[in-house]
C-alpha positions as CSV (number, residue, x, y, z in Angstrom):
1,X,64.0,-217.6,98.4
2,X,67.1,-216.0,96.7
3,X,64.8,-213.1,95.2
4,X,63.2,-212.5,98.1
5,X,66.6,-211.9,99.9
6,X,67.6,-210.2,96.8
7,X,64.7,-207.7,97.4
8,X,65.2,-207.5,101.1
9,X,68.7,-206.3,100.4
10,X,67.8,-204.0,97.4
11,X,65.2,-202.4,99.7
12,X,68.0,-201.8,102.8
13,X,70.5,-200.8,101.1
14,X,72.2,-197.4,101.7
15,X,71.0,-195.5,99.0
16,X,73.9,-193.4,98.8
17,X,76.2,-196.8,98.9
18,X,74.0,-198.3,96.7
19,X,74.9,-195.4,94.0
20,X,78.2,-196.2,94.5
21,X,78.0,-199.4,93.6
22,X,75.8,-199.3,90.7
23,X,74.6,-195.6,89.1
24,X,70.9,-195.0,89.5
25,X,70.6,-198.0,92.1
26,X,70.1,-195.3,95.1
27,X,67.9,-193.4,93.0
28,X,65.8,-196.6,92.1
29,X,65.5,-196.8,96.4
30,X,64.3,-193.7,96.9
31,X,61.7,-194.1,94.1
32,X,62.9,-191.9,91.2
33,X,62.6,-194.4,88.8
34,X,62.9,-191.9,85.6
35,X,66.0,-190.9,87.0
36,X,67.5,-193.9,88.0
37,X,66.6,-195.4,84.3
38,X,68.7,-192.4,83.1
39,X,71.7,-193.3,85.3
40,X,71.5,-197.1,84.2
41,X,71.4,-196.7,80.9
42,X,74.3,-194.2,81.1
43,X,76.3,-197.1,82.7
44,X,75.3,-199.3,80.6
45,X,76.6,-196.9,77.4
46,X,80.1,-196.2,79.2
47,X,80.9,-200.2,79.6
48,X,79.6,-200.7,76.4
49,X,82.4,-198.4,75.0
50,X,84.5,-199.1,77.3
51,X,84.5,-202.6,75.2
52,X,84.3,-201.6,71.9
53,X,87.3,-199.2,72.1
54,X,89.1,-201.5,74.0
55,X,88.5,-204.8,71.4
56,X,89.3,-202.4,68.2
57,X,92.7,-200.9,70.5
58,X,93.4,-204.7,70.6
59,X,92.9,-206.0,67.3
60,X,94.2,-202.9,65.9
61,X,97.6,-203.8,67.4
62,X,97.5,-207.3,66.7
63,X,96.1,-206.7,63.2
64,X,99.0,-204.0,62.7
65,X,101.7,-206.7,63.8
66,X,100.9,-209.4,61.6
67,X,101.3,-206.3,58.6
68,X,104.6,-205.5,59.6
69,X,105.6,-209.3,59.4
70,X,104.2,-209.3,56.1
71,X,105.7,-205.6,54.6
72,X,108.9,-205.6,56.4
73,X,109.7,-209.3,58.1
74,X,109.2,-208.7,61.5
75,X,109.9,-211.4,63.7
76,X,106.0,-212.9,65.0
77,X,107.5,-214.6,68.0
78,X,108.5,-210.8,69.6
79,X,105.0,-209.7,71.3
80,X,106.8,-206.5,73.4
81,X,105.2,-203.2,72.6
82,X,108.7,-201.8,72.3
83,X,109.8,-203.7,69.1
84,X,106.4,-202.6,67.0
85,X,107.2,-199.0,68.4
86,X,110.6,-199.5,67.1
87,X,109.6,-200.5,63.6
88,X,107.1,-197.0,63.2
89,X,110.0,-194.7,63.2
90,X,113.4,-196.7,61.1
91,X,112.9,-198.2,57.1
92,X,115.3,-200.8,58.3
93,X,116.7,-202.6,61.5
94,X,120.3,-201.1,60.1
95,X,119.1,-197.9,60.4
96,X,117.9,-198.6,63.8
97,X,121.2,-200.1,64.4
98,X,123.5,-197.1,63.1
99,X,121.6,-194.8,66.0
100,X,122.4,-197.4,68.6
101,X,125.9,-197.3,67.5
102,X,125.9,-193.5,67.6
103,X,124.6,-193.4,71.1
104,X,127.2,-196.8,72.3
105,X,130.2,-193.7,70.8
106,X,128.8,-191.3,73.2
107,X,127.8,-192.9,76.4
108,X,131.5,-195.3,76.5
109,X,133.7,-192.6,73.8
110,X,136.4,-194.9,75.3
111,X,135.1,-198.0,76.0
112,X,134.8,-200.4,73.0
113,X,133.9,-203.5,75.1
114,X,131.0,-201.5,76.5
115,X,130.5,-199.9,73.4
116,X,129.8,-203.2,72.1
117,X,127.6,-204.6,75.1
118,X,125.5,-201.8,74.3
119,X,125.2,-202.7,70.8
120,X,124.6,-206.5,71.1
121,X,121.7,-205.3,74.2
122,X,119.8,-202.5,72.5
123,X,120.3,-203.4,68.3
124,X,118.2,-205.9,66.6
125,X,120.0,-208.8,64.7
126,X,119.1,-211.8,63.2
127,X,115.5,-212.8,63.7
128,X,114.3,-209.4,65.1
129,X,115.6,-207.2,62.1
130,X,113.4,-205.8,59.4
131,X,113.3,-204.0,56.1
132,X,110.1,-202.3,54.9
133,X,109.4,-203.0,51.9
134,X,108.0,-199.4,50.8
135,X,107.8,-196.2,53.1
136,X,103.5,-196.0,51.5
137,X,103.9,-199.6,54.0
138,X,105.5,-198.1,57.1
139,X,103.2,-195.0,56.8
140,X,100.2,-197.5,57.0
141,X,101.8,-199.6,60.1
142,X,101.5,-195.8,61.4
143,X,98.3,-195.0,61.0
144,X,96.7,-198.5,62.0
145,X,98.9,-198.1,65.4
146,X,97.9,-194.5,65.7
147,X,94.3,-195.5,65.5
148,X,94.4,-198.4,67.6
149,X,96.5,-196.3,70.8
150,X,93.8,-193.9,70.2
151,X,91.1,-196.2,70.8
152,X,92.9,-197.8,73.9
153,X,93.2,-194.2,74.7
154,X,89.5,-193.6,74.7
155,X,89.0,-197.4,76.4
156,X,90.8,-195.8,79.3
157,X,88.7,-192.0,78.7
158,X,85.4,-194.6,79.8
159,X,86.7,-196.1,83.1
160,X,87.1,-192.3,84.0
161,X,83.3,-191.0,82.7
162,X,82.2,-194.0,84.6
163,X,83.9,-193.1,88.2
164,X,82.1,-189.8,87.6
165,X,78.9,-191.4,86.4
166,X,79.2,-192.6,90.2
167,X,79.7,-189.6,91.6
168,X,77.0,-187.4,90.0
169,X,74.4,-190.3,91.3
170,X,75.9,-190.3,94.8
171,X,75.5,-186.8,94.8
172,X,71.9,-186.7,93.2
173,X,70.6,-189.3,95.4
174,X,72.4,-187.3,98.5
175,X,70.5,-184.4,97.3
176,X,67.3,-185.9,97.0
177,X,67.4,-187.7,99.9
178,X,67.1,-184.9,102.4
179,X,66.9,-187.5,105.6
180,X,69.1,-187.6,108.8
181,X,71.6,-189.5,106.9
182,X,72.9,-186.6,105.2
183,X,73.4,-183.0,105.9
184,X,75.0,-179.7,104.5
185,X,75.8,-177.9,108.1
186,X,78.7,-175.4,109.9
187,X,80.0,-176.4,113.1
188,X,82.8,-174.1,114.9
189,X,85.6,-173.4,112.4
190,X,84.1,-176.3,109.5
191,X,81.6,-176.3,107.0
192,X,81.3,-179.8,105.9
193,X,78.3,-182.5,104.2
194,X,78.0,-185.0,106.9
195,X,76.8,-188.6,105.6
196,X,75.9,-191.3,108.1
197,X,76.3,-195.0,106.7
C-alpha cells in the first residue's frame, strides 16, 4: 500500500519540483537514469562533506578548549566563542587586562567610575584568567582553531554547492523536458522562461 502510493507520487510529481527537492529526482521522471545517478550521487557527496567538515570544525574546537585549560588554565565552565578567541591573541589574562584598561582611559579620560565599570565588564578576573604556559602552546591553540574555523568554513562552502547542485538539475531537467510546462519565448517588451507547475 505505502509503496504503491510512494510510486504513484514519484511517477506525478513535477519533474522540475521534484529536482528541487531532491537533485536527479526529475531527471529519474523523465527517464535519464544515467543522469539522474550522476546528480544523486553528487548529493549524496556534498552531505557527506557537509558532515565531515562540520564534525572535525566541532571537535576541533572542543578538542582546542580542553588544551587551553590544560597549557594556560582556562576556565572549562566558559563555553562562549569570545573567551577562546580571546585566549589566541594575549600570553596572559593581565595582558588582556592592561589593553582593556588602555581603552577604559580613552573612552571615559575623566570618568574613573566608568573607567572602572568598563574594566570589571570587559577584563577577565578570577576564574576566567589564564597564563600560557609557553608561547610553542598558544601557537598550537592557534593552529588547531585555525584548522577547525576552516573546516566549519568549508561545512558552510557545502550547503552552498548543494543549493546549486539543485539548480543545475532544475535547469537540466527543464531543458530536457521540452513539454508545455516549460518554455523559452518573447512576448511584447519580455523575454522570459515560462514554467507551469
Amino acid at each position: 500500500m505505502f509503496i504503491s502510493g510512494a510510486l504513484i507520487l514519484f511517477q506525478a510529481m513535477n519533474p522540475i519540483l521534484a529536482s528541487a527537492i531532491l537533485p536527479g529526482w526529475g531527471e529519474s521522471i523523465i527517464g535519464k537514469k544515467n543522469q539522474a545517478k550522476v546528480f544523486f550521487i553528487v548529493e549524496g557527496t556534498l552531505w557527506l562533506s557537509y558532515a565531515g567538515f562540520n564534525y572535525f570544525g566541532q571537535k576541533g574546537l572542543s578538542s582546542s578548549r580542553a588544551f587551553a585549560v590544560d597549557h594556560c588554565g582556562a576556565n572549562p565552565t566558559r563555553s562562549d566563542a569570545e573567551y577562546y578567541d580571546v585566549l589566541e591573541d594575549y600570553m596572559s589574562a593581565d595582558d588582556y587586562n592592561l589593553e582593556v584598561e588602555r581603552n577604559a582611559s580613552l573612552y571615559f579620560p575623566d570618568d574613573p567610575v566608568e573607567q572602572q565599570n568598563y574594566i570589571n565588564e570587559n577584563g577577565y578576573f578570577g576564574a576566567d584568567a589564564w597564563s600560557w604556559d609557553e608561547s610553542a602552546s598558544r601557537t598550537e591553540y592557534w593552529q588547531d582553531r585555525r584548522q577547525a574555523r576552516e573546516n566549519l568554513q568549508r561545512a558552510s562552502f557545502m550547503s552552498g554547492f548543494v543549493f546549486i547542485n539543485r539548480l543545475v538539475s532544475v535547469i537540466n531537467v527543464a531543458v530536457l523536458n521540452r513539454q508545455e510546462d516549460f518554455s523559452l519565448e518573447s512576448r511584447e517588451n519580455r523575454i522570459g522562461i515560462y514554467l507551469k507547475f
